[in-house]
C-alpha positions, -999 to +999 in steps of 0.1 A: +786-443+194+752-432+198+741-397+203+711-377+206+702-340+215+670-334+240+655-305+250+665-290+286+634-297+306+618-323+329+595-340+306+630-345+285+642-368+312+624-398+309+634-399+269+676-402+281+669-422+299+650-445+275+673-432+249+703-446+272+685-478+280+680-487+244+718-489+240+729-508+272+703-533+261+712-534+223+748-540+238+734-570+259+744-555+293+736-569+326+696-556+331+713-549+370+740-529+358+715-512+333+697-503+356+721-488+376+741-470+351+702-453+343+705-445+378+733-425+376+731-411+344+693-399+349+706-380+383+737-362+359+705-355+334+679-340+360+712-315+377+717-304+343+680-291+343+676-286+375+707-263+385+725-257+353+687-243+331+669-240+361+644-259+361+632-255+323+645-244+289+629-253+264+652-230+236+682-250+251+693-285+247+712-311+262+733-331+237+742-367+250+763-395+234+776-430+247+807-449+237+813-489+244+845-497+235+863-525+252+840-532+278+846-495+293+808-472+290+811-435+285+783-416+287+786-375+278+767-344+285+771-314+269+748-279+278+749-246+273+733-235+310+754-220+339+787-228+339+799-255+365+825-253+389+833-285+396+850-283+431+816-273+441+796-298+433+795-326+460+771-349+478+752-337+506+755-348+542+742-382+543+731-380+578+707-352+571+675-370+565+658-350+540+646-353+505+666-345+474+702-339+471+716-374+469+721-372+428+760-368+430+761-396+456+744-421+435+764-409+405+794-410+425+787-446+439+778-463+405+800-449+380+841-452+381+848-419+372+834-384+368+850-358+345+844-323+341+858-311+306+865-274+304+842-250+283+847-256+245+834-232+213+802-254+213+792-260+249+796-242+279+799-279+304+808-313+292+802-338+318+814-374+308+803-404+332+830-436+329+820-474+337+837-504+333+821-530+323+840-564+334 
């Protein structure tokens, strides 16, 4: 397990996702499937500042860890912004040509699973992104 805290704003994102990378590739993954899995988690990353901080917080922080064990990827999120309600988060219409809104799609496409743990004494949303590997 790896894990690192960042802080909740936009200039945070590219540093999870290098943070991320560093990890797939220590683990020799697939540079395709890194890729990918960057993809997806970079999308759950910019929602969490985006919708759950707003845009910017730079007093909060999102805390993320990733777990290989036996070939199956999990990649957590923990904040302490808005609380989610899961049943309401969902990909847009993809006919509606438009920018933006197509981060839960991707996620949803890439990775095996999406969870939504309930609040806990330390973070208000844990958001755990599942792959499997072979």
């Amino acid at each position: 397990m790896n894990s690192k805290s960042f802080k909740a704003n936009p200039g945070a994102l590219k540093e999870i996702r290098n943070f991320l990378s560093a990890f797939l590739i220590e683990k020799n993954i697939e540079k395709s499937l890194i890729d990918k899995i960057i993809l997806a988690a970079g999308e759950a990353a910019m929602n969490i500042v985006q919708h759950s901080y707003n845009g910017k917080n730079d007093n909060e922080i999102i805390r993320t860890e990733i777990y290989l064990n036996n070939q199956e990827l999990e990649i957590h999120f923990f904040d302490n912004g808005k609380p989610v309600v899961p049943k309401n988060i969902k990909p847009r219409n993809l006919e509606e040509i438009k920018p933006g809104g197509l981060g839960t799609f991707f996620i949803g496409e890439i990775m095996d699973e999406v969870e939504w743990k309930s609040k806990s004494e330390d973070w208000t949303n844990h958001l755990i992104l599942k792959k499997k590997l072979k």
